[in-house]
Each structure stands twice: as C-alpha cells, then as structure tokens.
C-alpha positions as CSV (number, residue, x, y, z in Angstrom):
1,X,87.6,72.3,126.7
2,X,86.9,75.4,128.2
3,X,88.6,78.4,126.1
4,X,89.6,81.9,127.5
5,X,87.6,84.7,126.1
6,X,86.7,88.4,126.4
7,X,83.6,90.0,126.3
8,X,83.2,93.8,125.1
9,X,80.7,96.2,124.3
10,X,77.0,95.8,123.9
11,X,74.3,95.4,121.0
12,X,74.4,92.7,118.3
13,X,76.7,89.8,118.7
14,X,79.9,89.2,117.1
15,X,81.9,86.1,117.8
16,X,85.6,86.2,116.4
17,X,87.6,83.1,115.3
18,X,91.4,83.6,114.6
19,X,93.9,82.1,113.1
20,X,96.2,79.0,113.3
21,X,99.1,80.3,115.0
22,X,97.7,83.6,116.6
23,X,95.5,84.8,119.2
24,X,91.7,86.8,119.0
25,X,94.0,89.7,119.9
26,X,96.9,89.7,117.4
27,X,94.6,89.2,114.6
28,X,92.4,91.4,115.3
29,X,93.7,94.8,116.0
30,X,90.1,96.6,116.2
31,X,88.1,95.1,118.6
32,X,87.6,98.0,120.5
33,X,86.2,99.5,117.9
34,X,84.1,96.3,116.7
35,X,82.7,96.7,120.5
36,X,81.9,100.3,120.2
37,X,78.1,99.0,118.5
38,X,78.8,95.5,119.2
39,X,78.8,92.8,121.9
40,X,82.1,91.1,120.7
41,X,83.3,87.5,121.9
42,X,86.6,87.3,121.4
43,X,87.9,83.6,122.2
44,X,91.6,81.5,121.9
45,X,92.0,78.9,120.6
46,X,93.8,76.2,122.9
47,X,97.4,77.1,123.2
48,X,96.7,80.6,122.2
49,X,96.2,83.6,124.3
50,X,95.2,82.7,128.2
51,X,93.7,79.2,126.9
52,X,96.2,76.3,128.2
53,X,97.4,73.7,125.4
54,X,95.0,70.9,124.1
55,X,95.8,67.7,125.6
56,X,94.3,65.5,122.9
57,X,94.4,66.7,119.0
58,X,92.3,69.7,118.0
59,X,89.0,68.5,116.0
60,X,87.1,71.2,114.2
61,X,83.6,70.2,115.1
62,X,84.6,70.0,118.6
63,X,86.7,73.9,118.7
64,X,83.2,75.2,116.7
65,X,81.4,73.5,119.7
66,X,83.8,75.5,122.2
67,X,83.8,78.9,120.6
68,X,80.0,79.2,120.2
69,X,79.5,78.2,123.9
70,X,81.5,81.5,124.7
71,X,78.8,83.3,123.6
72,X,76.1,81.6,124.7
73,X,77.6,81.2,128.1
74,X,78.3,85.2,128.0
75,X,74.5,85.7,127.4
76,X,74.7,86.1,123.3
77,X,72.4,83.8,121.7
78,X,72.7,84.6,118.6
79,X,75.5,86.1,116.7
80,X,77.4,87.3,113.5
81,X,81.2,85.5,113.2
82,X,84.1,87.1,112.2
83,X,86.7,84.3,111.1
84,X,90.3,85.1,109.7
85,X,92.4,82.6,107.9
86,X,91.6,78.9,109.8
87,X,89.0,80.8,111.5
88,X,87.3,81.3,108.7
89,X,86.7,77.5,108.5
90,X,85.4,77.6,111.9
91,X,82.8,80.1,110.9
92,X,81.3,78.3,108.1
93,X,81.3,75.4,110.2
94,X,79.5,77.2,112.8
95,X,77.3,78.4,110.2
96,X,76.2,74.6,109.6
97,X,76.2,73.6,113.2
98,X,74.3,76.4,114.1
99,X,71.8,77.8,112.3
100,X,69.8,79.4,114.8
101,X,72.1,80.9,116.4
102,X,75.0,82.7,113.6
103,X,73.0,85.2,112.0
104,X,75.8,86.4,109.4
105,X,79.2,85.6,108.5
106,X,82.2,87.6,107.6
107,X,85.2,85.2,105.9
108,X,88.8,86.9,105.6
109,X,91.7,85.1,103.9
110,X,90.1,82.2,104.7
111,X,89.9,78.5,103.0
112,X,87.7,75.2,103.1
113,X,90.2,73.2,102.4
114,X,93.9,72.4,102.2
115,X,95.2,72.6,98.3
116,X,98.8,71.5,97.8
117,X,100.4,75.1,97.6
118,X,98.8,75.2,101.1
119,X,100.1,71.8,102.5
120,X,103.2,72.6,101.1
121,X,103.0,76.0,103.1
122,X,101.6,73.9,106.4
123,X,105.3,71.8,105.8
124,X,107.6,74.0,106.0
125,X,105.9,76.5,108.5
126,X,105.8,73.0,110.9
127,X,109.2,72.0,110.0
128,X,110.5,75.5,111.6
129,X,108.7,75.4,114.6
130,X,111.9,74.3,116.0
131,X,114.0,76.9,114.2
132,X,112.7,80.1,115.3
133,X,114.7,82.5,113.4
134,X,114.2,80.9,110.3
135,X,110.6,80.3,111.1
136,X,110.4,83.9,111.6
137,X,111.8,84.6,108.0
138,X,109.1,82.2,106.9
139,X,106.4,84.1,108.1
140,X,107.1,87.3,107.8
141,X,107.8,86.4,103.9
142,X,104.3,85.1,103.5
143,X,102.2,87.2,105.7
144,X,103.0,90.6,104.5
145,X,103.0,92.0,100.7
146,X,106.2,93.0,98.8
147,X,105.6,96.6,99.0
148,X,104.9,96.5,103.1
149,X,107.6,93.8,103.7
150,X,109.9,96.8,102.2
151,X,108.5,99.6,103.6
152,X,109.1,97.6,107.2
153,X,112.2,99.9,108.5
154,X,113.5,97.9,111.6
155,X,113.3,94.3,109.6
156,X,115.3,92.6,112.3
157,X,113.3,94.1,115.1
158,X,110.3,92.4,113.5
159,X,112.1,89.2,112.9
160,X,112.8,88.9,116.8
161,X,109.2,89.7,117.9
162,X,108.0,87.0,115.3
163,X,109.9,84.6,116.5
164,X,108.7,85.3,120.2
165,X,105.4,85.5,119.5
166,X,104.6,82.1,118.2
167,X,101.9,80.8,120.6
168,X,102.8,77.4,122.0
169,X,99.5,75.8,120.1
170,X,100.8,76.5,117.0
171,X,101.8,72.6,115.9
172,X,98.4,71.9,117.2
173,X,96.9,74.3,115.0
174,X,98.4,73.3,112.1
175,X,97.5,69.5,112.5
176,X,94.1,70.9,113.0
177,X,93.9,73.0,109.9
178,X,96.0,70.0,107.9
179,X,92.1,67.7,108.3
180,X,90.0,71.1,107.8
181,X,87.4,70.5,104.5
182,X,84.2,72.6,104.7
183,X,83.2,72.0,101.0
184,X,80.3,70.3,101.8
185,X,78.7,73.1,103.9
186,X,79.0,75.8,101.8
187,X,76.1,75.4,99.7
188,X,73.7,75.2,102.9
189,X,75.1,78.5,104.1
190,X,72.0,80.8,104.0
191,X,72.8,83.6,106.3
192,X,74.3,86.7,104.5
193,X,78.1,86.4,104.2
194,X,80.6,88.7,103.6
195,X,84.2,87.2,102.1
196,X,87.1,89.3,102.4
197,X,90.3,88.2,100.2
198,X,93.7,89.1,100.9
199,X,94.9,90.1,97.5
200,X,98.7,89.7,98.1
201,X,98.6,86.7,100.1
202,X,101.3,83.8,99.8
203,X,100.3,81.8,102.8
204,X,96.6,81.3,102.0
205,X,96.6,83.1,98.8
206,X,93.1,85.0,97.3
207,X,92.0,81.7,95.1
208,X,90.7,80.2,98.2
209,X,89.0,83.2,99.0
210,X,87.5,83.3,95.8
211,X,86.4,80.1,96.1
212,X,84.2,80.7,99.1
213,X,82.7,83.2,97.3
214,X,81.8,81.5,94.5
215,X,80.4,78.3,96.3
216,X,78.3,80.4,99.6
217,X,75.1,81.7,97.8
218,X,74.7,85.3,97.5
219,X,78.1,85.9,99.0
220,X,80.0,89.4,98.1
221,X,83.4,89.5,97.4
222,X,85.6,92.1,98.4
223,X,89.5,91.8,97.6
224,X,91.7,94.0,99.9
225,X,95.7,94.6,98.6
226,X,97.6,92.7,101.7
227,X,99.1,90.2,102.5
228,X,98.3,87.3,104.4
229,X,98.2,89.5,108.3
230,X,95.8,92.0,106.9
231,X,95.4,93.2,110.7
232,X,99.0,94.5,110.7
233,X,99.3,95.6,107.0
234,X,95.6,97.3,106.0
235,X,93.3,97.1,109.2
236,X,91.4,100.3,108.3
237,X,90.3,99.0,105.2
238,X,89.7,95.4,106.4
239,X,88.1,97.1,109.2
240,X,85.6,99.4,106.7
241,X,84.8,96.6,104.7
242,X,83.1,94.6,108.0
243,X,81.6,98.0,109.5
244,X,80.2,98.4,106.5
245,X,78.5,94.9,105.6
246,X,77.2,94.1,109.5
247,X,76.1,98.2,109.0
C-alpha cells in the first residue's frame, strides 16, 4: 500500500524505518538535522503517522517493498537506511532485497528475531492495548533506563501522553514483528553497517543488538547507555554515533 512520507534536505540518501508502535517522527527526533547533508525519507508505517491502517496483515517483505518505493518514487535511487527497533529488521531486509540500491545500513536497538524474553514482552504490550493506562506503565517501564525513568519529574504527565500516543497500527505492528526472522540474511549483508545497542534496554534488550553485530560482516558495534526510546533519552549521542559513521 501506498505509505505517507516526507522528504527533506538534499545530498546522499537516507531512508528511515521506525518502530512497531511509533511513527518516522517520534522516533526520530533529529531529522532536521539528518537533512541538513542528507536527502532523508522519512516513511510510516500503516497505522502510523498520516498512513491509514492496513486492511490485510502487515508482511515484512511486502512493508520493505513499500518503504523503498518512497525513495525511489521521491527521486533517491540509492540510499543508506536508518532502522530503529522493528525497523531495524526492515533494513537488513532491504539490505537483501536490494542490493543495488541501500548503500549502508545503520541498526539501532534492533533484532532479527523474536527470543522468548521478547515474545513475552510482544504479550503483555498486546494484552494492554485495551488498557491504556496500564499499557502506558508498561512502556514507559521498558523504554527508558532506571536513572532517566527517575530523573522524569512530571511522571504522570508522561503517563497520559503515552497512553494518547499509541498509534492505531500498533496491534498490527506487533503481529508483524511477532513472524520477523532475518537470520538468514545477515551473512549476505555486504554494505557497511553500523549497529547501535541500547545498553539499558528491557524491551529489546542489547543481546539482540549484539547479535547483529556479530553475524553482519565487518559490522561495528557501538553500545549507547539508554533505554529502549533512545530518541527521547540520549539523541545527541545516538545522533553523533550515525553523523559520524555515514561521515
């Protein structure tokens, strides 16, 4: 289907993939700045952002088939992808799908597949879609570190905007991310790749990270201290560690 996207900036491409349960713009704080040196394509998923819900289940191959024809419809034939948490699966997917067009890849709290810490996550998070308050307690528990979960000084404030926030693709996204395995593409990845782990991270925590790493050849590791929604709790240094690999 088609998805809703922006286009900024000019120069080298740089196609974002977000998260299940947010939006290009929630998890990723810096575009702006991303655009100052870069043509960035910044897609939602269906049910996220502008992009209406999905009428049939989400399929991975099919949403990696829809994000890259953003760019290319935008006039970006080749590109760099940025992918945070399920995006990151998208990217190495993309990676495989389309080697002549993704030129470098940039994986942050990512995963390729669904371990049972992380299934047991996906369970409760899908459970409480219904329940938005304790939903909201859910993920803001997993998604920031202990020391920035305390440091938060109106708790209840963020709480209420959590629970208003959740976009209305969100059980979608979780069945998607539920039949995501990209093991067998890893090894094939060639293009240089950059995998940044969330070093306090409950929801997807750093092992998966870790493991991308280890299985993309020539991939460098870089471990950040946050949690889980690194854009809210350390963009600067999330944000350095990208400027600094797509240079």
């Amino acid at each position: 289907m088609s998805l809703s996207f922006e286009v900024r900036g000019s120069g080298p491409g740089l196609l974002l993939a977000h998260g299940a349960g947010g939006s290009a713009a929630a998890n990723f704080p810096f575009i702006a700045e991303l655009a100052e040196k870069r043509t960035v394509i910044a897609p939602d998923y269906p049910g996220s952002g502008a992009t209406p819900k999905a009428e049939q289940p989400l399929e991975l191959d099919r949403l990696v088939d829809d994000i890259v024809a953003t760019a290319v419809d935008s006039g970006v034939e080749t590109f760099a992808v940025l992918g945070y948490s399920t995006g990151a699966a998208v990217a190495v997917r993309a990676a495989a799908r389309y080697p002549e067009r993704v030129t470098a890849l940039v994986l942050t709290a990512g995963l390729a597949h669904i371990d049972k810490h992380l299934r047991l996550n996906l369970d409760v998070w899908q459970h409480l879609l219904d329940t938005p308050e304790a939903l909201a307690a859910f993920l803001v528990l997993n998604c920031f570190g202990p020391e920035a979960l305390n440091s938060i000084d109106d708790l209840d404030a963020v709480l209420r905007g959590t629970a208003e926030g959740v976009p209305v693709g969100t059980r979608d996204h979780i069945d998607l991310l539920r039949t995501i395995d990209v093991r067998a593409d890893l090894a094939g990845i060639t293009v240089p790749t950059l995998v940044v782990a969330t070093a306090q991270d409950t929801l997807v925590p750093p092992h998966h990270s870790r493991g991308l790493a280890s299985a993309i050849p020539g991939a460098k590791l870089v471990e950040v201290e946050s949690g889980h929604l690194i854009g809210v709790q350390n963009p600067d240094d999330w944000l350095a560690a990208i400027q600094e690999f797509l240079g």
